[in-house]
C-alpha positions as CSV (number, residue, x, y, z in Angstrom):
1,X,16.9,14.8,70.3
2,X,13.6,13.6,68.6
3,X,11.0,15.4,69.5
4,X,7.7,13.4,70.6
5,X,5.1,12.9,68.3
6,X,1.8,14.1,70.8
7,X,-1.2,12.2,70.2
8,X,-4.8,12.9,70.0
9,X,-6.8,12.7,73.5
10,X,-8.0,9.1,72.6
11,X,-5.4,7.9,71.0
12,X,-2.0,6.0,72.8
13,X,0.8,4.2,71.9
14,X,0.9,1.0,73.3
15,X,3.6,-2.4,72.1
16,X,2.3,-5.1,69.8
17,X,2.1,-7.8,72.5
18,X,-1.0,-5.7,74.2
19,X,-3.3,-6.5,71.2
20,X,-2.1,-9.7,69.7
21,X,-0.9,-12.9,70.8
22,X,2.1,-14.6,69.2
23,X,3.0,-18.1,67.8
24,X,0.2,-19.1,70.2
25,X,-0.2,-22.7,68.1
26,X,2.3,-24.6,66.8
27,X,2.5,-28.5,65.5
28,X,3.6,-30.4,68.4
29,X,5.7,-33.9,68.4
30,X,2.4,-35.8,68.9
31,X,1.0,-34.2,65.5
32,X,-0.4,-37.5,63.7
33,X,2.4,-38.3,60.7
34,X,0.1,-38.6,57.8
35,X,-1.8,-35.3,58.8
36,X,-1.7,-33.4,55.7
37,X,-1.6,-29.3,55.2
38,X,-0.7,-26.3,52.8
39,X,2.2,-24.6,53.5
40,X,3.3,-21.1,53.7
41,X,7.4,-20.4,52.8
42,X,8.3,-17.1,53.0
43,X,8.6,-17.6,49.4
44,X,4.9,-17.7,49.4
45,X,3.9,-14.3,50.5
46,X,4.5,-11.4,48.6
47,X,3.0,-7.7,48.5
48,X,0.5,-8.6,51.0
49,X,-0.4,-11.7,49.1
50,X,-0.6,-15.3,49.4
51,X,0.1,-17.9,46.9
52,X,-2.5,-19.8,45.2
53,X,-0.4,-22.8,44.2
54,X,0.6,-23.4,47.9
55,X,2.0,-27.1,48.1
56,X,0.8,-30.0,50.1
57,X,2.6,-31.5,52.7
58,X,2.2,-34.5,54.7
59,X,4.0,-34.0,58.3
60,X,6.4,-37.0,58.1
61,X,7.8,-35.1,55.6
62,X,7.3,-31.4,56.4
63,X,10.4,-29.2,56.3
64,X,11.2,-29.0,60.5
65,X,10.1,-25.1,59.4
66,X,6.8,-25.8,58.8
67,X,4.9,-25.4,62.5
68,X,3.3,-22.5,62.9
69,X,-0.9,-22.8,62.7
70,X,-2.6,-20.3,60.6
71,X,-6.4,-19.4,61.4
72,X,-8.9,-16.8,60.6
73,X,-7.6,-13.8,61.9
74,X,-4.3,-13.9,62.2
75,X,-1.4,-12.5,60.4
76,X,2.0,-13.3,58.8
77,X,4.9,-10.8,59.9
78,X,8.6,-12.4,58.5
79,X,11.1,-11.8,60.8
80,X,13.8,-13.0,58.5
81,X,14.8,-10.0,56.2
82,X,11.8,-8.3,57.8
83,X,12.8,-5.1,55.7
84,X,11.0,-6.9,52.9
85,X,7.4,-6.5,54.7
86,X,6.8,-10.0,54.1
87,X,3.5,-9.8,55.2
88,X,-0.3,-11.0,54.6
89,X,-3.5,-11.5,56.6
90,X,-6.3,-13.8,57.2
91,X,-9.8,-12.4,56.9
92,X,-11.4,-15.7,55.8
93,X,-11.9,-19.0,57.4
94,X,-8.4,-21.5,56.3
95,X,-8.1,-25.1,57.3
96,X,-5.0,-26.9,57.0
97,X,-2.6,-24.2,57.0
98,X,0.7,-24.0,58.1
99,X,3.3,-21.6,58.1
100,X,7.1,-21.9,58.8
101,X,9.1,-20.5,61.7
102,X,10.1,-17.6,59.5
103,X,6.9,-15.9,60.4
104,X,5.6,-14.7,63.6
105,X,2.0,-15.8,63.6
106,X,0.0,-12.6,65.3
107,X,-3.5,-13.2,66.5
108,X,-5.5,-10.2,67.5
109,X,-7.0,-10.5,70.7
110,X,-10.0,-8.9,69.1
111,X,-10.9,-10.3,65.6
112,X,-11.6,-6.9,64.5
113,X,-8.0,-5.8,65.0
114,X,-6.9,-7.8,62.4
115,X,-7.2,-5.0,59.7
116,X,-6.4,-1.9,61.6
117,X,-2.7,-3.9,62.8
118,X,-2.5,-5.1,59.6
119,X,-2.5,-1.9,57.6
120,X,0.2,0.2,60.4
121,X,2.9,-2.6,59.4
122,X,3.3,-1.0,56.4
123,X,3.9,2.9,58.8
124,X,7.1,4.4,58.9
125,X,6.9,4.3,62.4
126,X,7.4,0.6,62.4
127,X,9.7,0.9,59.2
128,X,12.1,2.9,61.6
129,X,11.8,0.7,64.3
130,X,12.9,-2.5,62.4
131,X,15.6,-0.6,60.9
132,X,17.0,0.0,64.1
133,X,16.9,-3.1,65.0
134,X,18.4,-4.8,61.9
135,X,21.1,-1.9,61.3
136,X,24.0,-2.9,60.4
137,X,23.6,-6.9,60.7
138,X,25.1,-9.6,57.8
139,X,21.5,-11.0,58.2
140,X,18.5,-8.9,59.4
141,X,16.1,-11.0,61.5
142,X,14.0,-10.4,64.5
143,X,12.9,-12.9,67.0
144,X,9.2,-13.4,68.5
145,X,10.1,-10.8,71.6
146,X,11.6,-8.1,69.0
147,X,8.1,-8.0,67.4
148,X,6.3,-8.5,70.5
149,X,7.7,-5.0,71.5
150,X,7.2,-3.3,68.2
151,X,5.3,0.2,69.2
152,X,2.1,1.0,67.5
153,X,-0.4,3.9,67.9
154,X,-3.6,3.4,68.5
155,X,-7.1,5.3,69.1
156,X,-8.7,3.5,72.2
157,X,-12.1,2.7,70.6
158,X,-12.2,-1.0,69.0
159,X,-15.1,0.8,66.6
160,X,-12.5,3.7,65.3
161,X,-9.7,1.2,64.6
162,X,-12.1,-0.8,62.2
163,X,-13.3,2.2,60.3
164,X,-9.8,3.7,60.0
165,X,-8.7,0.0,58.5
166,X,-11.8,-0.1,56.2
167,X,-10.8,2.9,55.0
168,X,-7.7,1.6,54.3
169,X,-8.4,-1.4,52.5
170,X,-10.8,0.0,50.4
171,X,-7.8,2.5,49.4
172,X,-5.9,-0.9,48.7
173,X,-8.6,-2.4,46.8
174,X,-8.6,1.0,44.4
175,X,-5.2,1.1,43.7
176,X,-4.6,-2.4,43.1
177,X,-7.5,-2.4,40.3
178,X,-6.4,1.0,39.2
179,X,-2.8,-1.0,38.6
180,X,-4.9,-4.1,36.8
181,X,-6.6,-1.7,34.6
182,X,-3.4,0.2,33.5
183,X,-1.4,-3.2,33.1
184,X,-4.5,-4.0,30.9
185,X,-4.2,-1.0,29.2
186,X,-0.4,-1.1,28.5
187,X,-0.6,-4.8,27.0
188,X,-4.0,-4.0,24.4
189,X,-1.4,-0.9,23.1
190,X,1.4,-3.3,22.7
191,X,-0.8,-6.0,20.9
192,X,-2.2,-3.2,18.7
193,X,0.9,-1.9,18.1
194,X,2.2,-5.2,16.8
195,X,-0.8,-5.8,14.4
196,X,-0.4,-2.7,13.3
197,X,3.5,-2.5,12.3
198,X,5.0,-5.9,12.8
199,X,2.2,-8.3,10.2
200,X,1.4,-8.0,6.5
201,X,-1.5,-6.0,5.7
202,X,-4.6,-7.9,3.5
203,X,-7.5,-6.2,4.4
204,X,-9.1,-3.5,2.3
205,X,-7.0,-1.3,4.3
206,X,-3.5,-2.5,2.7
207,X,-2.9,-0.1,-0.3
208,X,-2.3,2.9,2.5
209,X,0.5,0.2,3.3
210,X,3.7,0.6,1.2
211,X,6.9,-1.7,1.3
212,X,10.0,0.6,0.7
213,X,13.4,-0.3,1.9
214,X,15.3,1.0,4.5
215,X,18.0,3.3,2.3
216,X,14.9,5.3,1.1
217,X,13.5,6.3,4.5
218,X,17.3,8.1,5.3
219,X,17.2,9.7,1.6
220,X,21.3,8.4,1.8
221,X,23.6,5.6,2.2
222,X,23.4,4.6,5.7
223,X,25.9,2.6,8.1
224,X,24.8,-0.3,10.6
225,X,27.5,-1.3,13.0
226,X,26.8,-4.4,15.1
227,X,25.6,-3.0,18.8
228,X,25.1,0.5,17.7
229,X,22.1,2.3,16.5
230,X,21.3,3.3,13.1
231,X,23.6,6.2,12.2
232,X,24.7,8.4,8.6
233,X,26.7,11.3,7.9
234,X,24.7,14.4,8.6
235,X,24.5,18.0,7.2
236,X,23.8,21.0,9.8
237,X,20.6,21.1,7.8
238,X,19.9,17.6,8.0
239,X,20.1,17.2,11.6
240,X,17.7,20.0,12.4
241,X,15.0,17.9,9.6
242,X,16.4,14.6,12.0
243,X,15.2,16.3,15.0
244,X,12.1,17.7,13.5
245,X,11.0,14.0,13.0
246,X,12.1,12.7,16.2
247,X,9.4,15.1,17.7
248,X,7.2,14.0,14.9
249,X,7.5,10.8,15.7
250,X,7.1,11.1,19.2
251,X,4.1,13.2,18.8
252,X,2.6,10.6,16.8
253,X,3.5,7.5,19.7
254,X,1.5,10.0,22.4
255,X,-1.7,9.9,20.3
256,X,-1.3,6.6,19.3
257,X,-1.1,5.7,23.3
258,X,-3.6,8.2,23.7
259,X,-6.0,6.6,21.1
260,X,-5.3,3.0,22.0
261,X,-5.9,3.6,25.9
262,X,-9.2,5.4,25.6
């Protein structure tokens, strides 16, 4: 038996329906035909983002999906393959914005909420939950009432919750540039790395340059085989100079990566 996680004095766990409403507005069949929107597929969201190159839609002919209304505030929980966390938020004003049936459209019953209910999607606590409620089904979906009763843990002061989610945005914020900056990184060593080996040298520097061909780099015959690597007959003695320049040059890639990234 699972023991009980005991929470602090002011904290309590409490489901999802007592702090958010859900699917509260929805196109209805008097919606004027040529009213025209962005919509949200679940295509559309991914890793907490939203596409920018959403498509417009007028309503006589929107997808029957496309119903639920998006407003400041609220946020996007997919309840088809919701293993995915196909979710977002909205902390800015939107106009115009409609999301399909796939989502469950949560609106904190105070604003401030948004962040803090937000950020304990992504808990193992609801992980666990979802999983046992998808467990062994051909196609893992939850329904409005299944995320309505979704436990979460919360400290009772409205204050607390939005400092704790501050906190952890600004830890999203961090790693997400800290991920920018390395893929920024990664692709100025690959373009270096090019200019350096893969295009004729004509600057001043090009006498350090030498064209050779292959043969002379192995000091023997060597044997290409279609699909294979490079390979020759080796001596005992060879082998161990082989390996002594595989750690050469791999001792030589780590300060070039270490040169290029600095």
């Amino acid at each position: 038996m699972k023991k009980q996680m005991k929470l602090p004095l002011d904290w309590s766990q409490e489901k999802l329906r007592t702090l958010v409403k859900i699917d509260q507005k929805t196109l209805g069949k008097n919606t004027h035909l040529d009213f025209i929107f962005r919509y949200i597929s679940l295509a559309d969201v991914n890793n907490g983002k939203v596409s920018q190159s959403l498509p417009q839609i007028i309503f006589a002919k929107a997808p029957s999906r496309a119903r639920r209304i998006v407003s400041q505030g609220d946020i996007l929980f997919a309840t088809v393959r919701p293993n995915l966390e196909g979710y977002c938020r909205f902390n800015e004003p939107v106009n115009d914005l409609i999301a399909s049936t796939g989502f469950a459209v949560l609106s904190p019953k105070i604003l401030s909420d948004t962040e803090y209910i937000y950020q304990y999607l992504y808990s193992n606590k609801i992980k666990s939950q979802i999983h046992a409620m998808v467990v062994g089904s051909n196609y893992p979906a939850l329904n409005s009432s299944d995320v309505a009763n979704l436990k979460i843990v919360i400290p009772n002061s409205a204050l607390e919750r939005k400092v704790i989610a501050s906190l952890l945005s600004v830890w999203d914020e961090s790693i997400e540039k800290t991920q920018r900056l390395i893929e920024t990184k990664e692709k100025r060593f690959r373009w270096l790395l090019r200019e350096l080996i893969s295009k004729p040298r004509t600057d001043k520097n090009s006498k350090e340059w030498e064209k050779v061909k292959l043969g002379k780099l192995f000091g023997k015959e060597v044997f290409i085989e279609k699909g294979k690597a490079l390979t020759k007959k080796k001596s005992p003695k060879e082998k161990s100079q082989s390996l002594l320049e595989v750690n050469l040059m791999h001792t030589i890639q780590t300060l070039l990566l270490i040169k290029f990234l600095l």
